[in-house]
N, C-alpha and C positions, 0 to 999 in steps of 0.2 A: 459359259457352259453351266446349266444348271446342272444342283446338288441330286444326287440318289433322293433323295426324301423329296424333294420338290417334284420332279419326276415322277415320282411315284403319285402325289398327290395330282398330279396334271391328269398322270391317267385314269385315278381312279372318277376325277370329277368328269371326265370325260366320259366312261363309264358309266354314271350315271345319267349325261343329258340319251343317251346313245340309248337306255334302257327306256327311258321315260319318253323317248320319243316311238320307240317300238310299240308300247302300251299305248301310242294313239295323244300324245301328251306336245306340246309345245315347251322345246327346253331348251335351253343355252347357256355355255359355260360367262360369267362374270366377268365384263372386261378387266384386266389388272387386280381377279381376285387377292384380297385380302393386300394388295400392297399402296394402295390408296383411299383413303377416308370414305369418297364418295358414293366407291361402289362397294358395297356390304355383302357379305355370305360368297361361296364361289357357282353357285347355279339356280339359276332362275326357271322355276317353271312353272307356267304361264296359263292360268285358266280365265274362264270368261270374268270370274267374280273378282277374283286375285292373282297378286305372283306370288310363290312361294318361295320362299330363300332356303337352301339348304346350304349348310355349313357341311366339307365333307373331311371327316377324318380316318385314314387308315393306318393300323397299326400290324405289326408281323402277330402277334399274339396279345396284344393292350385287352383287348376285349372278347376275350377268350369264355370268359365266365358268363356273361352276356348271351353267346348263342347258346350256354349250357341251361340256363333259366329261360330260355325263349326255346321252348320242345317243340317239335311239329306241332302237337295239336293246342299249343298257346298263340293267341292272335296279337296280344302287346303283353308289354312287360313294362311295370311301372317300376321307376326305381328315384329313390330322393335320399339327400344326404340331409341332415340334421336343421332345422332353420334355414331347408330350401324348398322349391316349389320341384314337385312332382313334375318326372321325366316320364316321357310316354317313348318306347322302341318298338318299335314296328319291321316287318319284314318289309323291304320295297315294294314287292309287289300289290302287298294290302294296304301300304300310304297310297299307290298309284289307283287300287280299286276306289278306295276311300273317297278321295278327291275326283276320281270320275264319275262316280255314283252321286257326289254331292253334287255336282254341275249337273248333274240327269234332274233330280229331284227338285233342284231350285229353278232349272227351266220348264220343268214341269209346273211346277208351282205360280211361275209366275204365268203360264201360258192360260191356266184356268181362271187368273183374274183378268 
């Protein structure tokens, strides 16, 4: 029987193939995320150009501060610790526009050569 916590992370990656597929998205949960070397991140979602891994972490209150700095009318929020590389947070829905607008504009692009 899986732990409360694993459960939890089951549903929320779940969660997100279920969202990104709504958005018109191609996505599927990681075979044996994160418990075997070969398959990496817990969901894959699948565009023409690329896959994108998402690693999906939820916390009761961990990142509380996070939705406090990301206001409605902020579209990402950068954030970095000291002698690290800049983190970009995004609402899902604007990673999902993001990446479907890029597949528009590169098929577009490649269609007029």
């Amino acid at each position: 029987m899986p732990s409360r916590s694993k459960a939890k992370g089951d549903r929320d990656e779940r969660g997100l193939v279920a969202a990104a597929q709504a958005a018109g998205l191609d996505a599927r949960r990681v075979p044996l995320s994160g418990a075997v070397a070969e398959f990496k991140g817990d969901v894959q979602i699948m565009t023409k150009n690329r896959v994108w891994l998402a690693e999906c972490k939820h916390r009761a209150n961990g990142f509380k501060q996070l939705y406090g700095w990301l206001a409605d009318y902020i579209d990402v929020l950068t954030v970095r610790a000291d002698r690290q590389p800049r983190l970009v947070v995004m609402r899902e829905e604007t990673f999902f526009d993001l990446i479907s607008t890029s597949e528009t504009v590169e098929n577009e692009k490649t269609a007029e050569h």
